[in-house]
C-alpha positions in Angstrom: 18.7 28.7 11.7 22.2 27.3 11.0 23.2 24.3 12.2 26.3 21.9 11.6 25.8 18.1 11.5 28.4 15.2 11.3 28.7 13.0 8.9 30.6 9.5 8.8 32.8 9.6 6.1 31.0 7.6 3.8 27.7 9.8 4.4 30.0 12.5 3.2 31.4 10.7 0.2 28.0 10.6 -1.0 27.1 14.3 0.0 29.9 15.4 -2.2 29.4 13.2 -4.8 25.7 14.2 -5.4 26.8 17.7 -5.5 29.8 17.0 -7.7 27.1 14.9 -10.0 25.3 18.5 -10.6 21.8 17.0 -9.3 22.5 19.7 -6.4 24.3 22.8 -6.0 25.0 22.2 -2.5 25.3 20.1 0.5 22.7 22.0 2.4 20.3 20.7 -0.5 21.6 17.5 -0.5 20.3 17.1 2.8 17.2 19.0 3.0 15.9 16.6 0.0 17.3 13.5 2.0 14.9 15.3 4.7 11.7 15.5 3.0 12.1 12.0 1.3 12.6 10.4 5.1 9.8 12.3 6.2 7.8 11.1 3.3 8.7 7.5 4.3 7.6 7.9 7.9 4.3 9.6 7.1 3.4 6.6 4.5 4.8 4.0 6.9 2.3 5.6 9.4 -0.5 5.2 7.1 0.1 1.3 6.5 0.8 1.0 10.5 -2.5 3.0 10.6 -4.5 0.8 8.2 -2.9 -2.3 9.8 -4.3 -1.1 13.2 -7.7 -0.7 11.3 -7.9 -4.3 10.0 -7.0 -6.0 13.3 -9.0 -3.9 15.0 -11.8 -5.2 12.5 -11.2 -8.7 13.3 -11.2 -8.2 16.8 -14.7 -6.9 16.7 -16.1 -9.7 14.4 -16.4 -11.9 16.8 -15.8 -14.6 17.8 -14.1 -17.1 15.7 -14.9 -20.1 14.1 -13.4 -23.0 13.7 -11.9 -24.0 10.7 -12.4 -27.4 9.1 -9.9 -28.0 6.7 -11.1 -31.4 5.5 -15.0 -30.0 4.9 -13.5 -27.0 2.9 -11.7 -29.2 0.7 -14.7 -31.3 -0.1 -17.0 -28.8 -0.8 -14.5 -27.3 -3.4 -13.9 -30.9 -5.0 -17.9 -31.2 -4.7 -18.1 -27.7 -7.0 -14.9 -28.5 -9.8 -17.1 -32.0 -10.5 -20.3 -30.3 -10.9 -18.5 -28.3 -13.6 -18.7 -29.4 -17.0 -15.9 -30.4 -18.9 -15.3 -28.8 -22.4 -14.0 -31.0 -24.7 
């Protein structure tokens, strides 16, 4: 299937400057592997989305939260670092 596509000029600057580089032997390739690379992007951004959706949906389910008490966190860790002994 043919199909023509426009470019602004600075797209086409770069089309013809990959193909004049010798990485491609044409535009048509040019833009088939700018194709599959997008593609790739949206299928791994579509994964993270996915596994995003996955670890909210695990907090959700948890339950319900807790409150969080700064103060008592900070004691307990200060409690732990002086019950470690000191190497001289």
């Amino acid at each position: 299937m043919g199909m023509n596509v426009n470019l602004t000029p600075q797209l086409e600057a770069l089309v013809r400057s990959k193909v004049n580089s010798g990485m491609y032997t044409s535009a048509s390739e040019v833009v088939r592997e700018a194709l599959r690379l997008m593609d790739e992007q949206d299928r791994l951004r579509q994964v993270k989305l996915d596994g995003l959706r996955s670890e909210v949906r695990k907090g959700l389910d948890s339950g319900v939260s807790e409150k969080w008490d700064a103060t008592a966190v900070k004691a307990k860790a200060r409690a732990r670092h002086a019950a470690k002994p000191t190497v001289a």
